[in-house]
Steps between C-alpha positions, in 0.01 A plus 500: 500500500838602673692222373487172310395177665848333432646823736652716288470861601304683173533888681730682210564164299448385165337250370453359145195312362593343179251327229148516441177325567312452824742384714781859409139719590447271843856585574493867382141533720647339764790791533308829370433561907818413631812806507701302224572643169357270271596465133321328230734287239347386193649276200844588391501758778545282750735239364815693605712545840490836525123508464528320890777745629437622842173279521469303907231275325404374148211339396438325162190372402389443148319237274830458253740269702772600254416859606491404862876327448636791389362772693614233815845495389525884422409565857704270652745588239485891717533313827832322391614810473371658803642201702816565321530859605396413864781259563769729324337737798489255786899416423809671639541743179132579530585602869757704404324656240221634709799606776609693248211658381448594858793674488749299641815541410848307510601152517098399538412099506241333608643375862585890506148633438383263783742582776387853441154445508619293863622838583237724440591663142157605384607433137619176567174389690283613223696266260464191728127598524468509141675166449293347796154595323640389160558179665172509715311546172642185303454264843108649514489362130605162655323480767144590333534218292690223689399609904848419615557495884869594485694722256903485534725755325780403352836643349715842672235733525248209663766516784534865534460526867117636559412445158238209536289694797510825246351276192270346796329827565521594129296194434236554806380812300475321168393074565161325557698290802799519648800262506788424667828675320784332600880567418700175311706336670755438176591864562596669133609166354164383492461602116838272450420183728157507287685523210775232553148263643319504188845429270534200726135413489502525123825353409389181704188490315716499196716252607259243631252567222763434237622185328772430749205594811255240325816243429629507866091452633 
């Protein structure tokens, strides 16, 4: 087995199995061909984040639903912060981070980074790369779940000019099916015009759900 039905690539990837009983040995069977590294969690083991760290898939299976809580929370407790460290990378100082890593030097940003990836600066293109796969890798998390049609990226680096065809072929190496990727129209204020929407959409519900909202109904 090459990979896990839901489409997760298992070549050089971990994998925890948390719990006891039948249903942890079907799962731990079910890997012991494939090219993951699988570890075993048992009782107080597995009931902490770090026990998940670095783990693509987690599966808990045990006849103690308490036990089953816990261990669920633990690992989604490691994803949090996995997710957390993925969008400080997929934002501007994350950019600029890598740039400089890559040994750029001087007044580096983002936009910078990007026009000289436009120009050929083989640093600079293998820091857009990067950021495309990181990106490619959170919308084939999406898309083997919901089976969107269209994807649209948001925000300043969404519109970085030739940024949405280099996360397109990212993602043709990595997702079950295909979609569209399209740029946002909103441009980089799509963050704030969501924002501002939902303050608007809430305060109304306020308002009309309130004494005065039931009094003037």
């Amino acid at each position: 087995m090459e990979a896990f039905p839901a489409f997760f690539p298992l070549s050089g990837r971990r994998v925890v199995v948390a719990g006891e009983g039948e249903g942890a040995y079907a799962k731990a069977r079910l890997l012991a061909g494939s090219p993951a590294t699988v570890t075993r969690l048992r009782g107080a083991a597995a009931l902490t984040a770090d026990a998940y760290a670095g783990a693509v898939i987690a599966f808990v299976a045990s006849a103690d639903a308490g036990f089953c809580r816990d261990a669920a929370a633990a690992a989604r407790g490691a994803e949090a912060a996995r997710g957390a460290m993925a969008g400080a990378a997929a934002a501007a100082s994350g950019i600029v981070r890598a740039a400089r890593n890559a040994g750029m030097r001087g007044a580096v940003s983002a936009r910078s980074v990007f026009a000289a990836a436009a120009r050929g600066d083989e640093r600079a293109v293998a820091v857009v790369a990067a950021e495309a796969r990181l990106v490619a890798r959170a919308v084939c998390a999406v898309i083997t779940v919901v089976d969107p049609e269209l994807i649209v990226l948001g925000g300043g680096i969404g519109q970085a000019p030739g940024f949405a065809a280099t996360v397109t072929s990212a993602l043709s190496e990595m997702a079950p099916v295909l979609p569209e990727v399209k740029v946002s129209a909103l441009g980089s204020d799509v963050v704030v015009d969501g924002a501002l929407a939902e303050g608007a959409s809430l305060a109304w519900n306020q308002l009309t759900s309130g004494p005065l909202g039931h009094a003037a109904m």
